[in-house]
N, C-alpha and C positions, 0 to 999 in steps of 0.2 A: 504494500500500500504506500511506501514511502519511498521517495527519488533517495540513490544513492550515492553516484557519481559526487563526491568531492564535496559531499554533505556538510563537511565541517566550515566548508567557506560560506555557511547561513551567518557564522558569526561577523564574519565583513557587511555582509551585506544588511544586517541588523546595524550595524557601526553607521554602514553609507545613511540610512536611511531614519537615524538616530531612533533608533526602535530599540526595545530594550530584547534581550537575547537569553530564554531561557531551551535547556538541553534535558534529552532524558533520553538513557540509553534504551533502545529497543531490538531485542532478536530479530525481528519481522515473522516472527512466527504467526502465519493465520491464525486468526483471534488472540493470540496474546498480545497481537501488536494495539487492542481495541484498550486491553484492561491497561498495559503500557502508557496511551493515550489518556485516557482516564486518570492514573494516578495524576498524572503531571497537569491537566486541566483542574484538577477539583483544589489544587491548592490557589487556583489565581482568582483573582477578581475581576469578572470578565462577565456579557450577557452573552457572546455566541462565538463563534469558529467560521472566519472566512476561509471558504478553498476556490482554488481555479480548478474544480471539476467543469471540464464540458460534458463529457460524455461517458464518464466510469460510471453505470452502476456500482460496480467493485466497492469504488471508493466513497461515491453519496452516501451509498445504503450502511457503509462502517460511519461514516460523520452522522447520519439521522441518527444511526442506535446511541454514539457518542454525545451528543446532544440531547439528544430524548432523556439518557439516564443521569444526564447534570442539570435539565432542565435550563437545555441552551438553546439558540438559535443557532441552525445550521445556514449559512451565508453564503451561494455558489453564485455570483453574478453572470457569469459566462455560461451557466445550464442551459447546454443545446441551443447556444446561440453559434453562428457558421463558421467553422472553426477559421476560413479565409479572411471574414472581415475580422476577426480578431490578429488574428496576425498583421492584417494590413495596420489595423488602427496602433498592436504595439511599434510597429518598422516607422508610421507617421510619425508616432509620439517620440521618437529617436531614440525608442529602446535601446539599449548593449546585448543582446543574446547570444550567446552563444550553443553549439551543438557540443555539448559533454558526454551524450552513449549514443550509437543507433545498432538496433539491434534486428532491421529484417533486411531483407532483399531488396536489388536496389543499393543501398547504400554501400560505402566503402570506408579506409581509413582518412580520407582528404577531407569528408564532412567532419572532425572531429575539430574542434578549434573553431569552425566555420562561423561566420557570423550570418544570422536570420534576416536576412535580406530578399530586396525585392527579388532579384536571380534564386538564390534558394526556395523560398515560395511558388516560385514558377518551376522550380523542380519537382520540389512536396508534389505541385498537382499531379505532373507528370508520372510521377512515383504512386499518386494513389491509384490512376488512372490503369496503372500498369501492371501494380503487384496487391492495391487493396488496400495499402499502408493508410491507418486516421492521420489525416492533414494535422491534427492538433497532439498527435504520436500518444493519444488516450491508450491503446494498446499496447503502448509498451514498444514501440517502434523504433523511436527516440528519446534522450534528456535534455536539457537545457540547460543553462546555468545564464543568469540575469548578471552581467556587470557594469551595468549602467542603466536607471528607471529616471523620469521628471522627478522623480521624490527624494533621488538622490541626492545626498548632500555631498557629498564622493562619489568619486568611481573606483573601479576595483579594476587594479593592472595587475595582471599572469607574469611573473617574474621567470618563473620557471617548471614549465609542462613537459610532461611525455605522451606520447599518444599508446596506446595498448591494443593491440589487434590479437583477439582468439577467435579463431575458426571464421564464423560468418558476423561478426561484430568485435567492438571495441569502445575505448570509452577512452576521456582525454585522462589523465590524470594529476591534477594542479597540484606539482608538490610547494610551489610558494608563489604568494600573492598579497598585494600591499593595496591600501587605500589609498588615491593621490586624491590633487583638486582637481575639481571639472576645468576643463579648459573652456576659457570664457569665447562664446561665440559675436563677432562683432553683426 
């Protein structure tokens, strides 16, 4: 239920985004991963849990039970909305994304690092069109990693990666990475 790939750099990205950063280690063991989440919600002062579910049932219907049993609102603004104009609207907004795993056909190790761009996008189609692959990689297709959002107060520079290829996928692997300042646009 949980994105893997280079997990640890939520705490930059909490940093960039002066969000405060709290951690709880999780096996991912189906359903242990629910009570997991649960420990670590029930101690905060919160009404709900936003996700960017589009299209996981998988992952809704584990946030509804999570919600339901803390008596939370579950918050999915992107539910099954097209997973193209979502991507278009983040590449407007001058998102930073990056590709961190892809893991079906189709893809190779050159997506890894890649930035989500308009040419990317136009491949995604091409790719789903081809092999099936969810545009918005709901499947399990691909990961992402955000290094740069509007709410950024920082960005987040890859000092130093390696890319991993096993078998029919791979995934980048960010062993160091710094928050700098936005560079001012004139």
């Amino acid at each position: 239920m949980y994105h893997v790939p280079n997990v640890e750099l939520t705490e930059l990205q909490a940093k960039a985004a002066d969000l405060p950063h709290i951690t709880r280690y999780s096996s991912g063991v189906k359903e242990e991963e629910i009570e997991d989440l649960i420990s670590v919600l029930q101690t905060l002062d919160i009404d709900g849990i936003v996700s960017g579910a589009v299209a996981s049932e998988y992952q809704r219907s584990r946030l509804d039970l999570v919600s339901k049993k803390l008596g939370l609102r579950n918050i999915t603004p992107l539910w099954h909305k097209d997973p193209i104009l979502i991507i278009e609207s983040m590449i407007r907004l001058n998102f930073n994304i990056i590709f961190s795993g892809v893991y079906a056909l189709g893809f190779n190790k050159n997506w890894l690092g890649r930035r989500l761009d308009e040419a990317a996008l136009r491949e995604l189609i091409q790719l789903n069109k081809r092999y099936g692959i969810d545009l918005a990689g709901e499947g399990g297709e691909y990961e992402t990693l955000v290094l740069d959002a509007p709410f950024f107060k920082k960005t987040i520079k890859i000092v130093k990666s390696e890319k991993i290829w096993e078998g029919d996928g791979g995934y980048l692997d960010v062993q160091r990475a710094k928050l700098v300042e936005k560079s001012k646009k004139l």
